[in-house]
Residue, then its C-alpha position, 0 to 999 in steps of 0.5 A: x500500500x503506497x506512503x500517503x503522500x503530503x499534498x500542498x494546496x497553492x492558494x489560487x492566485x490573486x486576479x491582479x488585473x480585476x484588482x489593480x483599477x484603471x483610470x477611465x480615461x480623460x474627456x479630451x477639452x472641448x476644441x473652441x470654434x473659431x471663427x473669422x477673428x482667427x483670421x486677423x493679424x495680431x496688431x488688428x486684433x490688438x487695434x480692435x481690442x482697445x476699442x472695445x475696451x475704450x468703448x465699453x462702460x463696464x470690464x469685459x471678461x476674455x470671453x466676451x471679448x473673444x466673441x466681439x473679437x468674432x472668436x480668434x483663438x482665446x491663446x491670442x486674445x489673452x496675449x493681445x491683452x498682455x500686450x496692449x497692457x505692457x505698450x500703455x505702461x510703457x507709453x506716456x498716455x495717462x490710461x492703464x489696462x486694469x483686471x477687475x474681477x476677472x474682466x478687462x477695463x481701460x481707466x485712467x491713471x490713478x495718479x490723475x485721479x484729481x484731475x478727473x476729479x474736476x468733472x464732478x466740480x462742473x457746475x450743472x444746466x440751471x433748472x427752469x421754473x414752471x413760470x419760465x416752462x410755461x412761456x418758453x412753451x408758448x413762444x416755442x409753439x407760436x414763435x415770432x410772438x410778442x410779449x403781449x401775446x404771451x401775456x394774454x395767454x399766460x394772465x400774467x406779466x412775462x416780462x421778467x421771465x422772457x429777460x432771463x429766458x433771454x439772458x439763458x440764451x434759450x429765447x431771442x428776438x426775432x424782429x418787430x412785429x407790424x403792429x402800432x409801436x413795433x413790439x418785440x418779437x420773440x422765437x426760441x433758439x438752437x440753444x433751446x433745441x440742444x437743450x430739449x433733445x429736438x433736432x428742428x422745431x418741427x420735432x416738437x409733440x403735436x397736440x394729438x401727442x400730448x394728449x395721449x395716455 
C-alpha cells in the first residue's frame, strides 16, 4: 500500500488585473470654434481690442471679448491683452489696462485721479421754473410772438421771465412785429433745441401727442 503522500494546496492566485483599477480615461477639452477673428493679424486684433475696451462702460471678461473679437483663438486674445497692457505702461498716455474681477477695463491713471476729479466740480444746466416752462412753451409753439401775446395767454406779466429766458440764451428776438409801436418779437433758439433733445422745431409733440395716455 503506497506512503500517503503530503499534498500542498497553492492558494489560487490573486486576479491582479480585476484588482489593480484603471483610470477611465480623460474627456479630451472641448476644441473652441473659431471663427473669422482667427483670421486677423495680431496688431488688428490688438487695434480692435482697445476699442472695445475704450468703448465699453463696464470690464469685459476674455470671453466676451473673444466673441466681439468674432472668436480668434482665446491663446491670442489673452496675449493681445498682455500686450496692449505692457505698450500703455510703457507709453506716456495717462490710461492703464486694469483686471477687475476677472474682466478687462481701460481707466485712467490713478495718479490723475484729481484731475478727473474736476468733472464732478462742473457746475450743472440751471433748472427752469414752471413760470419760465410755461412761456418758453408758448413762444416755442407760436414763435415770432410778442410779449403781449404771451401775456394774454399766460394772465400774467412775462416780462421778467422772457429777460432771463433771454439772458439763458434759450429765447431771442426775432424782429418787430407790424403792429402800432413795433413790439418785440420773440422765437426760441438752437440753444433751446440742444437743450430739449429736438433736432428742428418741427420735432416738437403735436397736440394729438400730448394728449395721449
Amino acid at each position: 500500500m503506497e506512503s500517503d503522500r503530503a499534498v500542498t494546496e497553492t492558494p489560487n492566485p490573486p486576479e491582479t488585473a480585476a484588482a489593480e483599477e484603471t483610470p477611465a480615461p480623460t474627456a479630451a477639452p472641448e476644441k473652441v470654434k473659431l471663427g473669422p477673428g482667427e483670421e486677423r493679424s495680431d496688431e488688428t486684433l490688438r487695434r480692435e481690442l482697445a476699442v472695445l475696451l475704450f468703448a465699453s462702460p463696464e470690464p469685459l471678461s476674455e470671453a466676451r471679448l473673444t466673441e466681439l473679437l468674432e472668436r480668434p483663438a482665446p491663446a491670442r486674445v489673452r496675449a493681445a491683452l498682455e500686450t496692449l497692457q505692457a505698450e500703455l505702461e510703457a507709453a506716456p498716455l495717462p490710461l492703464v489696462l486694469r483686471k477687475i474681477a476677472g474682466a478687462w477695463q481701460l481707466v485712467t491713471d490713478p495718479e490723475l485721479a484729481h484731475v478727473v476729479g474736476r468733472l464732478r466740480e462742473e457746475p450743472r444746466p440751471e433748472r427752469i421754473s414752471a413760470a419760465a416752462l410755461e412761456t418758453l412753451a408758448i413762444i416755442a409753439y407760436r414763435q415770432p410772438v410778442t410779449k403781449a401775446e404771451i401775456e394774454a395767454i399766460r394772465g400774467v406779466q412775462a416780462g421778467p421771465v422772457l429777460r432771463a429766458l433771454v439772458d439763458r440764451g434759450l429765447v431771442r428776438i426775432a424782429g418787430r412785429a407790424d403792429l402800432p409801436g413795433q413790439p418785440l418779437l420773440y422765437g426760441t433758439t438752437k440753444e433751446f433745441l440742444d437743450r430739449f433733445g429736438l433736432a428742428a422745431l418741427k420735432d416738437l409733440p403735436r397736440d394729438a401727442e400730448l394728449n395721449e395716455d
